[in-house]
ROKERO-458181 format. One record per residue: x, y, z of N, C-alpha, C, O in turn. Coordinates in nm, 2 decimals. Last residue first. Example, Ala and Ser with C-alpha at 12.3 -4.5 7.8 and 13.67 -1.06 7.14 Angstrom:
- 1.28|-0.22|0.71|1.37|-0.11|0.71|1.29|0.00|0.79|1.34|0.11|0.80
- 1.32|-0.57|0.78|1.23|-0.45|0.78|1.32|-0.33|0.78|1.42|-0.33|0.85
***
This chain:
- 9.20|11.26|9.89|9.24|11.26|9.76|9.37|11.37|9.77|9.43|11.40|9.67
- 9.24|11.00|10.21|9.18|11.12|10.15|9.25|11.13|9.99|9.34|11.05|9.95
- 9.24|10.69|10.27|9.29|10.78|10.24|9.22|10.92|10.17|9.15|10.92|10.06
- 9.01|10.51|10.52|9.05|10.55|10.38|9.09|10.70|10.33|9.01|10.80|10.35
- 9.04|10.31|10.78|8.99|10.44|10.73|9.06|10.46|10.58|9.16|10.41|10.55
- 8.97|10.08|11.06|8.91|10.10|10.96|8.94|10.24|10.89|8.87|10.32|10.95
- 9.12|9.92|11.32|9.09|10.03|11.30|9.09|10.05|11.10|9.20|10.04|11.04
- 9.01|9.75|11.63|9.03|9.71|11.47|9.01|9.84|11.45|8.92|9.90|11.52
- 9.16|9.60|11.95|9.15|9.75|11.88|9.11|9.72|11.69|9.20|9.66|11.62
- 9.00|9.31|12.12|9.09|9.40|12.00|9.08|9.54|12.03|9.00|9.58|12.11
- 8.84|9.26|12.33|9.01|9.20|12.34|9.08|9.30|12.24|9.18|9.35|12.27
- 8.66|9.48|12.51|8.68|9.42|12.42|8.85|9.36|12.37|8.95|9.43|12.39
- 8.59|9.62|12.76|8.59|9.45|12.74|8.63|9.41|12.61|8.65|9.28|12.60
- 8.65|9.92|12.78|8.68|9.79|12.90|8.68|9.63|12.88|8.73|9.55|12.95
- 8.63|10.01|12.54|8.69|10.01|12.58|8.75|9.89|12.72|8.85|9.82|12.74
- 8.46|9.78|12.27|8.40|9.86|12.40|8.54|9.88|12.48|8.58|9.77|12.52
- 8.37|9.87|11.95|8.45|9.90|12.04|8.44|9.96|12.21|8.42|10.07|12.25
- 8.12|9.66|11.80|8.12|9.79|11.88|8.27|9.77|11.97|8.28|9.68|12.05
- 8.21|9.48|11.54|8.15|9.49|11.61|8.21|9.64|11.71|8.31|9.70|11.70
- 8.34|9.34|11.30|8.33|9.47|11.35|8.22|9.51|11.39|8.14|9.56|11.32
- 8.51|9.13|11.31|8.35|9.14|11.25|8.30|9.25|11.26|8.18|9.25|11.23
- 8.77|9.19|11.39|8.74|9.23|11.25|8.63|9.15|11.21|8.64|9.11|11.09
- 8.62|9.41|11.71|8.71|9.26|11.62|8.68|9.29|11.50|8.59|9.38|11.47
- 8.58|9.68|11.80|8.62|9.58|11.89|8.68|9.38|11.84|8.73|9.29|11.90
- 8.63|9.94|11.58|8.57|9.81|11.58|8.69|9.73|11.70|8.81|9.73|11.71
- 8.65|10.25|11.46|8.69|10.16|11.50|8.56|10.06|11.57|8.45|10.09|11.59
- 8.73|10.47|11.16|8.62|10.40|11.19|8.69|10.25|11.31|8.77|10.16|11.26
- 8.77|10.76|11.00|8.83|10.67|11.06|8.72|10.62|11.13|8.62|10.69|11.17
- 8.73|10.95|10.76|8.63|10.84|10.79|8.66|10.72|10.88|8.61|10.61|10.86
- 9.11|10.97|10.65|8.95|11.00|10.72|8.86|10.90|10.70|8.88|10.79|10.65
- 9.45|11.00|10.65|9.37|10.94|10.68|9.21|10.98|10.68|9.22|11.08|10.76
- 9.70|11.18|10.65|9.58|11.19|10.56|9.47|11.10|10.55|9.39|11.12|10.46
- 9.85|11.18|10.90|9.93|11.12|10.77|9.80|11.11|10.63|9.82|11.04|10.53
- 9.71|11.24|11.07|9.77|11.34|11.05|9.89|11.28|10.95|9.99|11.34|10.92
- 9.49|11.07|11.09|9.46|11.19|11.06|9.56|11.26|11.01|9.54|11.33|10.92
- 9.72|10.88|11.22|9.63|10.82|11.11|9.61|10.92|11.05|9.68|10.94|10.96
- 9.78|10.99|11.48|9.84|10.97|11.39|9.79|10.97|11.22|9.83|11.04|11.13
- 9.51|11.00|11.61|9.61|11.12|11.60|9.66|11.09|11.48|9.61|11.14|11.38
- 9.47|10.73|11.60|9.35|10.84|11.52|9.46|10.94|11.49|9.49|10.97|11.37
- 9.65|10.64|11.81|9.65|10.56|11.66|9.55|10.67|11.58|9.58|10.69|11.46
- 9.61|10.74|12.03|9.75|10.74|11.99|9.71|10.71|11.83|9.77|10.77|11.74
- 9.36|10.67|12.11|9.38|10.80|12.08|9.49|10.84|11.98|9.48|10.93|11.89
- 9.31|10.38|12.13|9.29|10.46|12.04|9.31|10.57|11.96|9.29|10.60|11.84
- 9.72|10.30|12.24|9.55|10.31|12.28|9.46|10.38|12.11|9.52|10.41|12.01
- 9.97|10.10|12.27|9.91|10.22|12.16|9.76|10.19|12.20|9.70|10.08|12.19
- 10.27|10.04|12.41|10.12|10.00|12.46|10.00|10.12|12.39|9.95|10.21|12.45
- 10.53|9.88|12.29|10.44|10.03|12.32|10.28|10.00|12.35|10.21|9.92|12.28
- 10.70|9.59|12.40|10.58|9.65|12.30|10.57|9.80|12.36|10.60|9.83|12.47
- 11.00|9.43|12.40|10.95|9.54|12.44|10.85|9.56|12.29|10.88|9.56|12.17
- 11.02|9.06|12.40|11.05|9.15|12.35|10.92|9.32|12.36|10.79|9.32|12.35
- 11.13|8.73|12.47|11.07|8.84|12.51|11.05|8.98|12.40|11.10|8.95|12.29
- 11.12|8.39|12.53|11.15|8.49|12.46|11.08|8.62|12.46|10.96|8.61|12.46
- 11.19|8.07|12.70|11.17|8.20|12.69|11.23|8.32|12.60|11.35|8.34|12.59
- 11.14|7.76|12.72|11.19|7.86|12.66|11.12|8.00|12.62|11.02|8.03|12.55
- 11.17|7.44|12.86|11.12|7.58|12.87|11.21|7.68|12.79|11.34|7.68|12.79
- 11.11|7.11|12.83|11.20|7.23|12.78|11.16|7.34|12.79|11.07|7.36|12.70
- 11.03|6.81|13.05|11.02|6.92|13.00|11.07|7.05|12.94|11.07|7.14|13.04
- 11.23|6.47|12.96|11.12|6.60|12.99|11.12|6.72|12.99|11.21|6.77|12.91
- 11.34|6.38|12.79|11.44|6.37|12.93|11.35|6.47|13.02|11.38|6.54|13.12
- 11.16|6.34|12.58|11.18|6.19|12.64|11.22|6.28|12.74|11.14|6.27|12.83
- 10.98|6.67|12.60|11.08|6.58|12.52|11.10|6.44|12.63|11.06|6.44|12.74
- 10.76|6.93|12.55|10.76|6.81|12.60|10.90|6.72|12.54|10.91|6.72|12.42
- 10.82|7.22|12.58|10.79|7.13|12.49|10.81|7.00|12.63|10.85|6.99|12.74
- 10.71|7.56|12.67|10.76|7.43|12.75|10.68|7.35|12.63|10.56|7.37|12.58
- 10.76|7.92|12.61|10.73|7.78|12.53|10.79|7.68|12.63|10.90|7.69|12.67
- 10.73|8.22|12.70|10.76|8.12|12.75|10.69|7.98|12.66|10.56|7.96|12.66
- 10.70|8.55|12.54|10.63|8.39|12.56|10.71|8.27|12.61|10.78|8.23|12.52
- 10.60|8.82|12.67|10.70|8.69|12.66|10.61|8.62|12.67|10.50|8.60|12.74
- 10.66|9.17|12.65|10.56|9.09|12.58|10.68|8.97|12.59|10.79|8.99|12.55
- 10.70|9.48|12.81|10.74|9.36|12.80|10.67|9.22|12.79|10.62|9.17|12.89
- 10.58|9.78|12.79|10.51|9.63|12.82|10.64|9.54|12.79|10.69|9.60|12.69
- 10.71|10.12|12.85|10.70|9.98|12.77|10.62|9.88|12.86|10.60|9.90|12.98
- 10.76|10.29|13.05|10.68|10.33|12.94|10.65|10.24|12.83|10.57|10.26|12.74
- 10.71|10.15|13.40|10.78|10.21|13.28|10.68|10.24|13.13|10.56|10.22|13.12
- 10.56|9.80|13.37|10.67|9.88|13.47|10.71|10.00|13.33|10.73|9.97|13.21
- 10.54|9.45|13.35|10.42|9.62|13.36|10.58|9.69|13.41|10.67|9.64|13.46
- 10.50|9.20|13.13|10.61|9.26|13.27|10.53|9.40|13.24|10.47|9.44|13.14
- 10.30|8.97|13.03|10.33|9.10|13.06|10.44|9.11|13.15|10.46|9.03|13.24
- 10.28|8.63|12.88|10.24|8.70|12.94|10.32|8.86|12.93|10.40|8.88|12.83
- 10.23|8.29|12.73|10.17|8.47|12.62|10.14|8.55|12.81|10.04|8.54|12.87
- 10.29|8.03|12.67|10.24|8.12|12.81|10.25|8.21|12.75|10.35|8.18|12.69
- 10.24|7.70|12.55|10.26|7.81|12.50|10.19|7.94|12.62|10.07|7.94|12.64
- 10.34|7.36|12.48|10.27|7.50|12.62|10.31|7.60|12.53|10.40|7.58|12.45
- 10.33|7.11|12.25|10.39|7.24|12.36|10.25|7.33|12.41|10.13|7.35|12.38
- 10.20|6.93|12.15|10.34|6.88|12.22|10.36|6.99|12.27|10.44|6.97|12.37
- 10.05|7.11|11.99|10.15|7.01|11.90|10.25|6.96|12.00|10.37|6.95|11.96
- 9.93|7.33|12.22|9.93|7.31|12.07|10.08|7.15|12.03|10.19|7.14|12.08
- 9.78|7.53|12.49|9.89|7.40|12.41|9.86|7.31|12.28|9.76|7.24|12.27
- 9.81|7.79|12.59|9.77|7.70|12.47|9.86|7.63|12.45|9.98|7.65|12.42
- 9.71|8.07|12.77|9.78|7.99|12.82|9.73|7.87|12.69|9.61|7.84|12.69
- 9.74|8.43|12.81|9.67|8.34|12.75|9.77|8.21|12.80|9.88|8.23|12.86
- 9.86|8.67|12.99|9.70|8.69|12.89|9.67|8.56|12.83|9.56|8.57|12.78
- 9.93|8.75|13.36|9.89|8.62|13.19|9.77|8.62|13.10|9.65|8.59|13.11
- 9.88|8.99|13.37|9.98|8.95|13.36|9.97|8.87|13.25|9.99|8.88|13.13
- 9.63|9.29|13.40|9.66|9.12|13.39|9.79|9.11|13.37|9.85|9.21|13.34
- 9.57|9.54|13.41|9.68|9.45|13.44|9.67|9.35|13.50|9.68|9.33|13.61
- 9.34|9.61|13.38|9.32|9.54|13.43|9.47|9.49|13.49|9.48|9.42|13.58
- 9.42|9.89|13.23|9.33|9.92|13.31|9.34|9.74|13.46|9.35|9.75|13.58
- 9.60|9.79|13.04|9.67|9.87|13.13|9.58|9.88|13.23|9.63|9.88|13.35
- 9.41|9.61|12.86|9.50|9.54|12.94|9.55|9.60|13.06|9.56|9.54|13.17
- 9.21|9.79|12.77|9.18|9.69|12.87|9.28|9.65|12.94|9.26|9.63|13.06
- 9.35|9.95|12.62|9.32|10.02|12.70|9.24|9.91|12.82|9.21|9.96|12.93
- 9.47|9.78|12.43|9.56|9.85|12.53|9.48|9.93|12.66|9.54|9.96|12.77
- 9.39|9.51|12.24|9.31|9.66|12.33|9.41|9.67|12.45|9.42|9.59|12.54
- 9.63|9.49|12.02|9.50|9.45|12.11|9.47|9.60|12.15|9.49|9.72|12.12
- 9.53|9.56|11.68|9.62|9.57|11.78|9.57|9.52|11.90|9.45|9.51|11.90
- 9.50|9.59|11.33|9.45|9.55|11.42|9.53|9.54|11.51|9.64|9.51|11.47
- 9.38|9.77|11.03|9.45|9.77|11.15|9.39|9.70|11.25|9.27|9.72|11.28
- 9.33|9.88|10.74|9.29|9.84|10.81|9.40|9.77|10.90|9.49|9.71|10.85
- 9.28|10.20|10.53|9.38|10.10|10.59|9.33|10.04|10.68|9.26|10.12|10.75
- 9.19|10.24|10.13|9.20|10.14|10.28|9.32|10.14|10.35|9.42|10.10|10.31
- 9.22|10.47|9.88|9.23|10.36|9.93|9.26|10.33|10.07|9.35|10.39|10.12
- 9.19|10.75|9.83|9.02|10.67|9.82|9.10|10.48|9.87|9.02|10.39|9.89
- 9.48|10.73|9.64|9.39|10.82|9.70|9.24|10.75|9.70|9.19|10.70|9.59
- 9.68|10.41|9.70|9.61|10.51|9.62|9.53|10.63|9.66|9.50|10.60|9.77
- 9.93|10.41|9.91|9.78|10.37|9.87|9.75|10.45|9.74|9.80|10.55|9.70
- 10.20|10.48|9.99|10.20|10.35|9.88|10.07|10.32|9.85|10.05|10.23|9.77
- 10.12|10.68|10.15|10.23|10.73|10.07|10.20|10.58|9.94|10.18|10.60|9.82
- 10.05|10.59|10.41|9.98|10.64|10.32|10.03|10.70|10.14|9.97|10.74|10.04
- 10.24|10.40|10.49|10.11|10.35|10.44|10.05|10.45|10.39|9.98|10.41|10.30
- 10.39|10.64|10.59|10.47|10.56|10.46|10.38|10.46|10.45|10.43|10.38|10.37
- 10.25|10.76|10.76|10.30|10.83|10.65|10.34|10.75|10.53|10.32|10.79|10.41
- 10.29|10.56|10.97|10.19|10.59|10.92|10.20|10.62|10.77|10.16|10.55|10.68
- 10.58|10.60|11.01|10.48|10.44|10.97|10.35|10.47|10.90|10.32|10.42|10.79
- 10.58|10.84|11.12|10.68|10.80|11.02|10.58|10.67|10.95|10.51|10.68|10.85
- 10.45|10.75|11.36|10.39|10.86|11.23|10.44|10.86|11.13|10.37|10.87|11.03
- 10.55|10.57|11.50|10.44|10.55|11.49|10.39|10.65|11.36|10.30|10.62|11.28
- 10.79|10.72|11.56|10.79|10.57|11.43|10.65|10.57|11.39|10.62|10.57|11.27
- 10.68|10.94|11.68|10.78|10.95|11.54|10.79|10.83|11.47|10.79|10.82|11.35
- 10.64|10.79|11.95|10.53|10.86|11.85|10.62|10.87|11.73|10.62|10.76|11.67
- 10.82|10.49|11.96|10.78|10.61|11.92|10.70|10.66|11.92|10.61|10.57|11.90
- 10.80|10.20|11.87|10.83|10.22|12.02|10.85|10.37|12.07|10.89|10.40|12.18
- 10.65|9.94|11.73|10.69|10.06|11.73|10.63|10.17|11.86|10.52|10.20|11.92
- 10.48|9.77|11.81|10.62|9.75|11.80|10.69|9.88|11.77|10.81|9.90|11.82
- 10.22|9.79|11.75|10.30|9.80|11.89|10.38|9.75|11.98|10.38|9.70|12.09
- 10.17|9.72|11.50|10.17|9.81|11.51|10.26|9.87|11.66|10.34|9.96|11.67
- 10.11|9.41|11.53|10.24|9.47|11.44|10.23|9.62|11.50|10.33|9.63|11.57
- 9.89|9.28|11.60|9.97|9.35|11.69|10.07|9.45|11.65|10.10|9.55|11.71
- 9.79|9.21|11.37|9.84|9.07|11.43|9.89|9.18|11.52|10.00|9.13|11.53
- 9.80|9.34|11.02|9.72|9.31|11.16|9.85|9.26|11.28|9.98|9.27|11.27
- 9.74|9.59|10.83|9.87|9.58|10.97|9.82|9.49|11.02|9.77|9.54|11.12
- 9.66|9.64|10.49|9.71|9.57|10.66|9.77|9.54|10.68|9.86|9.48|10.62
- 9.63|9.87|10.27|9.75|9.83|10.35|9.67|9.76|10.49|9.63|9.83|10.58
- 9.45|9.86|9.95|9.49|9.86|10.04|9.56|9.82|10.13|9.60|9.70|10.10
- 9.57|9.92|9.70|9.45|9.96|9.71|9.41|9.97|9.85|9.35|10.07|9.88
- 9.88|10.15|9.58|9.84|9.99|9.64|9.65|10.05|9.65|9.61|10.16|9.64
- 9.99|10.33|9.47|9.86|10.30|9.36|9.83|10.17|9.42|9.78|10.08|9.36
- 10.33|10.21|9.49|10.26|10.30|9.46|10.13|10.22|9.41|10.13|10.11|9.35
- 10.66|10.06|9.57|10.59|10.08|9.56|10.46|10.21|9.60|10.46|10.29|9.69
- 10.93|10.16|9.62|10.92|10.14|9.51|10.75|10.11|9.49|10.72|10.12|9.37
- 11.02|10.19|9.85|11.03|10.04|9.78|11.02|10.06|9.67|11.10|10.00|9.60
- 11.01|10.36|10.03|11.14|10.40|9.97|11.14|10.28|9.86|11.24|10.26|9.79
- 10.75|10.33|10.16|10.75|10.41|10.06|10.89|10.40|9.99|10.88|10.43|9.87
- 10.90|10.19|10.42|10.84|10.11|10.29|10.78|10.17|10.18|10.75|10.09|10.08
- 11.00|10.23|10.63|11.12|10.26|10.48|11.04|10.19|10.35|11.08|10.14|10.25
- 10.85|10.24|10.81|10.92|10.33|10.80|10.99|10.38|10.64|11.02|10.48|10.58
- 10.85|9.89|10.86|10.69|10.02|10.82|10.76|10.14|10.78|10.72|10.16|10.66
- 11.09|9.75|10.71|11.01|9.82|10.82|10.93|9.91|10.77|10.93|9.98|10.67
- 11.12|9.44|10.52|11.11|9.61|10.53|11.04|9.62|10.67|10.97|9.54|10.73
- 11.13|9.23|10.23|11.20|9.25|10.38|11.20|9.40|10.39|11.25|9.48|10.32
- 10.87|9.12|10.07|10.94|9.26|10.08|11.00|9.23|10.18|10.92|9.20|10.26
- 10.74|8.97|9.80|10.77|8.95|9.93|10.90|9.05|9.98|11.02|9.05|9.94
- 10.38|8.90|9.63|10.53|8.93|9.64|10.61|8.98|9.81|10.55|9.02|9.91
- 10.28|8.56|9.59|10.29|8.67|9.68|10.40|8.75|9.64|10.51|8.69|9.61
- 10.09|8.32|9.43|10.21|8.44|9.42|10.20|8.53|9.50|10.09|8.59|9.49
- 10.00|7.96|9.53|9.96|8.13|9.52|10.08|8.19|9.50|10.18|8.13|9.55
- 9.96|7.75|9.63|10.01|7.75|9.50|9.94|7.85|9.43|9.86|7.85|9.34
- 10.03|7.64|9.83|9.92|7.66|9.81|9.87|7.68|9.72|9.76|7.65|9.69
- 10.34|7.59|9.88|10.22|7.46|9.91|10.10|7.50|9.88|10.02|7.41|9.89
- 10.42|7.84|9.80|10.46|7.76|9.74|10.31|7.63|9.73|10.24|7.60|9.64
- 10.37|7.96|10.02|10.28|7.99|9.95|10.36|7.89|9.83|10.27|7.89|9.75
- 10.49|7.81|10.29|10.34|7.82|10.23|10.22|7.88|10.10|10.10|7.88|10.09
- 10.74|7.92|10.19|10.69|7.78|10.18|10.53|7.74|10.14|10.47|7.69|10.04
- 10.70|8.20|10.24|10.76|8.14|10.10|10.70|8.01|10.09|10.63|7.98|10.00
- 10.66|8.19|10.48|10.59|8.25|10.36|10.59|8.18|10.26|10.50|8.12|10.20
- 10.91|8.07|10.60|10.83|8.01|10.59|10.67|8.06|10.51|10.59|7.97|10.47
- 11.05|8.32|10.48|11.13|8.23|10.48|10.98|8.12|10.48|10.94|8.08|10.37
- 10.94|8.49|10.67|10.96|8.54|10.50|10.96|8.41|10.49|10.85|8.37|10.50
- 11.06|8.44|10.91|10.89|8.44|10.90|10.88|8.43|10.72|10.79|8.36|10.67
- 11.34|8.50|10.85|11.29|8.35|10.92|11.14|8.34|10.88|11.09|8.23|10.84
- 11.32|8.76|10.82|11.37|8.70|10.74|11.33|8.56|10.74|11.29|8.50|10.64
- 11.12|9.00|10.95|11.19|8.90|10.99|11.17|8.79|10.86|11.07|8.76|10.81
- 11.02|9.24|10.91|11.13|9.23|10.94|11.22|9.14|10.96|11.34|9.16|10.97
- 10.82|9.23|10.60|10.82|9.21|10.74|10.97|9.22|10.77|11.05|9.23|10.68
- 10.52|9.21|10.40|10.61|9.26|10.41|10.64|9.25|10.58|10.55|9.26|10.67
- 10.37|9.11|10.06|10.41|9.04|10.21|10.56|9.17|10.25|10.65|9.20|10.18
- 10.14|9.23|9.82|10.30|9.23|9.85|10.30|9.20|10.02|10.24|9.27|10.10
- 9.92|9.04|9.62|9.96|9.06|9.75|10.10|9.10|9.78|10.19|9.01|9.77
- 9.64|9.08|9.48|9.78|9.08|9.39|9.83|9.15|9.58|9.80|9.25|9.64
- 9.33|8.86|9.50|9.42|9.00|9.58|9.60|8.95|9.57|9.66|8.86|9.62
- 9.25|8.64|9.50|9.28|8.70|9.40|9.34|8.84|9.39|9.38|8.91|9.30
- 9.16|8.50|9.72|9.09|8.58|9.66|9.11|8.65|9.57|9.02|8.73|9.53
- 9.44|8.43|9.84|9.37|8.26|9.74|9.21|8.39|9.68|9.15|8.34|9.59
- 9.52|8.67|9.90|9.60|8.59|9.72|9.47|8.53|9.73|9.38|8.55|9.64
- 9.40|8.68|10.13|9.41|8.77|10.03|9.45|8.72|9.85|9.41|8.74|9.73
- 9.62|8.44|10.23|9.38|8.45|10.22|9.37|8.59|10.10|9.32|8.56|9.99
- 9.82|8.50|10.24|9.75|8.39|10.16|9.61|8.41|10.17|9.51|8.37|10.10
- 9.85|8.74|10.41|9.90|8.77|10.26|9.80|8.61|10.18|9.74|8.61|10.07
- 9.73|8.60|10.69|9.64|8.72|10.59|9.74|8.72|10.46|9.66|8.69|10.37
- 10.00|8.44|10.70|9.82|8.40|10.68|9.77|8.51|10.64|9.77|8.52|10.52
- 10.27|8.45|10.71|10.16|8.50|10.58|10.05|8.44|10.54|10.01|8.41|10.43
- 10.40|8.50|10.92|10.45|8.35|10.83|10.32|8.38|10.73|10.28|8.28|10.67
- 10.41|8.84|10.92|10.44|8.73|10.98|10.45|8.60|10.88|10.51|8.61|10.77
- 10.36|9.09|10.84|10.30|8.96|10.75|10.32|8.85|10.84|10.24|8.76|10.84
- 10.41|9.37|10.81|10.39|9.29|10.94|10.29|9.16|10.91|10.17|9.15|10.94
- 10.15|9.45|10.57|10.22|9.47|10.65|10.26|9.43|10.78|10.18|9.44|10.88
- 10.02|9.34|10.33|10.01|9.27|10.44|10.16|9.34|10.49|10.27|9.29|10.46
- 9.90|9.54|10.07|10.00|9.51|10.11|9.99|9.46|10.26|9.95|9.55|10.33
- 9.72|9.49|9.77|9.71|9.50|9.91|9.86|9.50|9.98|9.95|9.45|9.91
- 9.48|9.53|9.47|9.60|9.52|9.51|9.63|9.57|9.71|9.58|9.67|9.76
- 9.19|9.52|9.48|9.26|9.40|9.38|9.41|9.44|9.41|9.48|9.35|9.36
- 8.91|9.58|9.66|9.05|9.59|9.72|9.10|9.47|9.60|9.06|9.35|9.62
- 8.62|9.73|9.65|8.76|9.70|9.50|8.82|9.68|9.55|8.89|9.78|9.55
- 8.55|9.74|9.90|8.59|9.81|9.90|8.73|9.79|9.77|8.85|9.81|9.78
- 8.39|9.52|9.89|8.32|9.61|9.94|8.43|9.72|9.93|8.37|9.83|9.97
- 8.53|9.28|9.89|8.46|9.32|9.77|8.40|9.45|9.83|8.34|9.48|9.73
- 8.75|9.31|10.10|8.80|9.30|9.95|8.65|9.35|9.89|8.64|9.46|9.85
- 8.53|9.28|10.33|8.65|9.38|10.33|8.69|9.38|10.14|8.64|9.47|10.08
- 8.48|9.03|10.25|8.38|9.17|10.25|8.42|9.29|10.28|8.36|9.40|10.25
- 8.67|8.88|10.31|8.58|8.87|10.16|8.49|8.98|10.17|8.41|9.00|10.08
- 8.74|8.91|10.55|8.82|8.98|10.47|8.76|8.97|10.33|8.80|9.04|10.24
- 8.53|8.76|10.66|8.56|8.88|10.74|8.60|8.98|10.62|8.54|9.08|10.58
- 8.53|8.52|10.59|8.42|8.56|10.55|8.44|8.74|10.58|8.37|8.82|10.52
- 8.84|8.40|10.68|8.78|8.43|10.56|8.64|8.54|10.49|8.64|8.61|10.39
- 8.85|8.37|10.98|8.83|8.47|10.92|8.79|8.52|10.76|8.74|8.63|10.73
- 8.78|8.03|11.00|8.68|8.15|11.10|8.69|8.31|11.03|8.59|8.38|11.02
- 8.94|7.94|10.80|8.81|7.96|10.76|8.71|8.06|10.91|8.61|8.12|10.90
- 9.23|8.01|10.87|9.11|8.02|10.72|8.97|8.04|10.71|8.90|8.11|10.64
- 9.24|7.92|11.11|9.22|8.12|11.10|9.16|8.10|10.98|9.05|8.15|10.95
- 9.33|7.68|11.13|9.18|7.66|11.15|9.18|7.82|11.09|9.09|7.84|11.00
- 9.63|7.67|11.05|9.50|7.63|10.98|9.37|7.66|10.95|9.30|7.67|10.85
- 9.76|7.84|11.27|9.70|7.86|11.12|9.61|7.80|11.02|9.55|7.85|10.94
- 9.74|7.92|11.55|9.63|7.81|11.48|9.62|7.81|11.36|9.51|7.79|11.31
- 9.93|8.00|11.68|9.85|8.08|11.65|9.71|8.02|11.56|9.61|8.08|11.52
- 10.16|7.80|11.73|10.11|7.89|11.86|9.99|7.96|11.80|9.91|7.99|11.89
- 10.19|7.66|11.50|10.13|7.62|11.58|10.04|7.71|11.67|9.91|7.72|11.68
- 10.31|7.94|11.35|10.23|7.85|11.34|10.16|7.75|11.40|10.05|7.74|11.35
- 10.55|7.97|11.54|10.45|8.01|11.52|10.29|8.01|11.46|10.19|8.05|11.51
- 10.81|7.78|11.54|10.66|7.74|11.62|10.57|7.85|11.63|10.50|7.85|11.73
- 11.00|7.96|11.39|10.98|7.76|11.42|10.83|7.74|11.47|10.75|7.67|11.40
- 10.98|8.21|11.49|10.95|8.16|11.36|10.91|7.98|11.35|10.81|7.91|11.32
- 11.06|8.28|11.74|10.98|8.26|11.73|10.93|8.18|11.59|10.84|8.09|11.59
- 11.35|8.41|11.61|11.37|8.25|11.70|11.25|8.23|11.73|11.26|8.11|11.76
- 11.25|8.58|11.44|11.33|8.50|11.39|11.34|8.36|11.51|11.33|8.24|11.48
- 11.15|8.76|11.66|11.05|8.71|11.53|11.13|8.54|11.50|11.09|8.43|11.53
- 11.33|8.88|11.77|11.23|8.80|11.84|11.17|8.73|11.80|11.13|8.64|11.86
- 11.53|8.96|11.55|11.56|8.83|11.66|11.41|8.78|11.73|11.38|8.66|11.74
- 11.36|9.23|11.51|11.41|9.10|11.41|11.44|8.97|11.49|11.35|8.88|11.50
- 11.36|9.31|11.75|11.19|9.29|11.65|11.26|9.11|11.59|11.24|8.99|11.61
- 11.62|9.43|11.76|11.55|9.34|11.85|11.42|9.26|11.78|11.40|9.13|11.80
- 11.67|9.55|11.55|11.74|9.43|11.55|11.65|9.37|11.68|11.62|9.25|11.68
- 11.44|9.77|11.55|11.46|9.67|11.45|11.53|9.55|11.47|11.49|9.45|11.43
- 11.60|9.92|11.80|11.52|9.84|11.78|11.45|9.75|11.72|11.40|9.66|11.79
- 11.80|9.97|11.68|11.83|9.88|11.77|11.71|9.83|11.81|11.70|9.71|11.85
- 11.78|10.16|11.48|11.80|10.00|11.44|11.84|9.95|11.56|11.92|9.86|11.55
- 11.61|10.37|11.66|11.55|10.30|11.54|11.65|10.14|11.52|11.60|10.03|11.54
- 11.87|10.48|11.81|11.72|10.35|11.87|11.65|10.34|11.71|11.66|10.22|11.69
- 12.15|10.29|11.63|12.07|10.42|11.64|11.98|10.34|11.71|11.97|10.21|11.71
- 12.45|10.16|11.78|12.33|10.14|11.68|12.26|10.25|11.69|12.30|10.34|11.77
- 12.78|10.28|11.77|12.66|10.26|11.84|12.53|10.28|11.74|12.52|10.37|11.66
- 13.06|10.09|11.59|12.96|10.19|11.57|12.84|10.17|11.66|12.79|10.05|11.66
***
């Protein structure tokens, strides 16, 4: 049977995630994000009753654990089984409840869940979806699991700096014995997002490359949408201190809005 582009894409997501899974945690600094972001999301939760949340695109489940260790009733949700997988661990070692959903943005009304307070997407998650139709379908189904008067908050990079600058290499970190190269392929209607990992070992150095196609989602693309799955008071921010979105310099996209009644 030929895959549909929806699950051929999913199967790709999934694989990228899954053989990234081992060293994402390093690559992204989990430890230290506690406490530089903490103060961010404690004023997000009390400023807006947020007591139930869904961490969409959870990855290994740093925002789903900062939300719990606040007492925020947290459902973890992702494509990748492997990322769940180390979720699980850490929330075990922290000795928080998360609940934990294998799902695509798409099919996550079909869960069973309702009356959430609020939905984040952070970490890029969003441009993975390689549609306008996923992108609204997705939408649709965060708005579908909020309550009416409840939160969505989103974070993506800034698309509209990268395409403008085409940079290639966007970052370069070495963490625990490895390199970690975060670069672009430009060409066409996709980005091609790879990380190249070189570890260090006794017979020397191991390179490993993994890739996987992003949509390159500007602000416009993401309001359209948002609006038109019932979203208002949309509100964007160049980081989640939310600060002024400056098209040309700012690294993030952060997008702020609550569901209408």
């Amino acid at each position: 049977m030929v895959p549909t582009t929806e699950q051929a894409n999913f199967e790709e997501i999934e694989r990228f995630y899954d053989g990234l899974a081992p060293m994402y945690d390093a690559m992204t600094g989990f430890e230290r994000r506690f406490a530089q972001e903490k103060p961010f999301f404690r004023l997000l939760v009390e400023n807006n009753g947020v007591k139930s949340a869904i961490d969409a695109g959870c990855g290994t489940g740093f925002h789903s654990l900062l939300l719990a260790q606040m007492g925020v009733n947290v459902t973890a949700v992702d494509v990748s089984e492997e990322m769940l997988n180390l979720l699980r661990a850490h929330a075990r070692d922290l000795g928080v409840r998360i609940g934990i959903l294998h799902s695509t943005f798409q099919s996550l009304a079909a869960k069973g869940l309702e009356g959430i307070d609020a939905v984040f997407c952070m970490g890029n998650s969003l441009s993975h979806l390689l549609t306008p139709a996923d992108l609204r379908e997705s939408m649709r189904n965060f708005a579908r699991v909020l309550r009416p008067g409840g939160i969505f908050f989103a974070q993506i990079l800034n698309y509209e700096r990268i395409l403008s600058k085409r940079e290639r290499v966007q970052s370069v970190k070495e963490e625990s014995g490895s390199v970690y190269i975060r670069f672009y392929d430009y060409g066409g209607e996709f980005l091609l997002f790879n990380i190249l990992t070189i570890r260090r070992s006794p017979s020397g150095l191991v390179p490993e490359l993994q890739s996987v196609r992003l949509r390159p989602l500007c602000r416009r693309d993401l309001l359209e949408a948002m609006e038109g799955a019932g979203f208002g008071e949309l509100r964007t921010f160049g980081s989640i201190a939310m600060d002024e979105y400056r098209p040309e310099e700012s690294r993030d996209l952060v997008l702020l809005a609550r569901l209408g009644p």
